[in-house]
C-alpha positions as CSV (number, residue, x, y, z in Angstrom):
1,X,0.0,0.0,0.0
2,X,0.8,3.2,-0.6
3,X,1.8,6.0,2.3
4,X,-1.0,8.2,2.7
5,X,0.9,12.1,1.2
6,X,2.4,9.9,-1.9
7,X,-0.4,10.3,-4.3
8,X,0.5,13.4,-7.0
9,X,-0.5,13.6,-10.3
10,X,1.9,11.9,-12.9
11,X,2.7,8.2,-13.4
12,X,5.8,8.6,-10.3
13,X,4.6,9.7,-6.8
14,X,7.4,12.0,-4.8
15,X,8.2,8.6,-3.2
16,X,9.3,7.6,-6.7
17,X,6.9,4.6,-7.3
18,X,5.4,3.5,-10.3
19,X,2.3,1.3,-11.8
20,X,2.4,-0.9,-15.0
21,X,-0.6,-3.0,-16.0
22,X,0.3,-6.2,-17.9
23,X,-1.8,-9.4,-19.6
24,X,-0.6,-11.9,-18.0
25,X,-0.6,-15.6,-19.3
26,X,-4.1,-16.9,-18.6
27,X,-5.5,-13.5,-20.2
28,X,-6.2,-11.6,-17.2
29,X,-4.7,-8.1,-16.2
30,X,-3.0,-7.1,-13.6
31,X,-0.8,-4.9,-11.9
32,X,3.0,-4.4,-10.0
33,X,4.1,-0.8,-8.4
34,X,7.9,-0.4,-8.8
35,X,10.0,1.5,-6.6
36,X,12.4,4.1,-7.3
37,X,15.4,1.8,-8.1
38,X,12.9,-0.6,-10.4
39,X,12.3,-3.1,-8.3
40,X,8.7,-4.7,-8.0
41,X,7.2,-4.0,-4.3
42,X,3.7,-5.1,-5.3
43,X,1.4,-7.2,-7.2
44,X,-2.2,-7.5,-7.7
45,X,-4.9,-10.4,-8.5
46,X,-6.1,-11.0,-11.7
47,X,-8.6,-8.7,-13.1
48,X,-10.9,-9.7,-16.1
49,X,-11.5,-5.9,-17.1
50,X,-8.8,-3.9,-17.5
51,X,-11.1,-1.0,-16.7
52,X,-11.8,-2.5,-12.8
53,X,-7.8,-3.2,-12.2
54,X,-6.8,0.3,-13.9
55,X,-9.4,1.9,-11.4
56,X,-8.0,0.4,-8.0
57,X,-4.6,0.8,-9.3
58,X,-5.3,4.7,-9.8
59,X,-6.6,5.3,-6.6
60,X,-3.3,3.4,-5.2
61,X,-1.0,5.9,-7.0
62,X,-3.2,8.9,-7.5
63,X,-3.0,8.6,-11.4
64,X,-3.7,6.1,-14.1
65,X,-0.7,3.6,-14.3
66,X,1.5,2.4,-17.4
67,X,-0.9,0.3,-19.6
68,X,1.7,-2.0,-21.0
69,X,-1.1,-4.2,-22.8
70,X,-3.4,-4.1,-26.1
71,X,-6.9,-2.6,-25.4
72,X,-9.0,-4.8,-23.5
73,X,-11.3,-6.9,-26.1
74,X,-14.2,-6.9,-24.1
75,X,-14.3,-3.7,-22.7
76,X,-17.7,-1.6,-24.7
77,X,-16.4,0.7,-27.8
78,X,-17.4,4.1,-27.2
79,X,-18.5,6.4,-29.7
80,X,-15.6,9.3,-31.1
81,X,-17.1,12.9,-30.9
């Protein structure tokens, strides 16, 4: 978990770490927060929806994490202004 005071807005909080959302093999998506020096300090469960993990993983960070996969294929199209 995140310190409370850590959240900021950009993909780095001042306590220099970092969220990536990956696919992993069995197709569902999921998420690590690295520190400073790269290192992974945390993992997440499976999500089927991107759109549910990219959601807890913001609040964790304060912004929207490093989407490191294809767009989800089951997620709803929305319509382009």
């Amino acid at each position: 978990m995140v310190a409370p005071g850590c959240h900021t807005p950009g993909m780095t909080t001042p306590a220099g770490f970092s969220g990536e959302v990956y696919l992993d093999e069995e197709g569902d998506y999921r998420f690590r927060i690295r520190a400073k020096n790269g290192e992974i300090i945390a993992t997440g469960e499976g999500y089927e929806h991107k759109a549910d993990l990219l959601d807890i993983v913001t609040r964790l960070l304060g912004e929207e994490p490093k989407d490191l996969t294809e767009p989800d294929p089951g997620a709803p199209e929305t319509a382009e202004d």
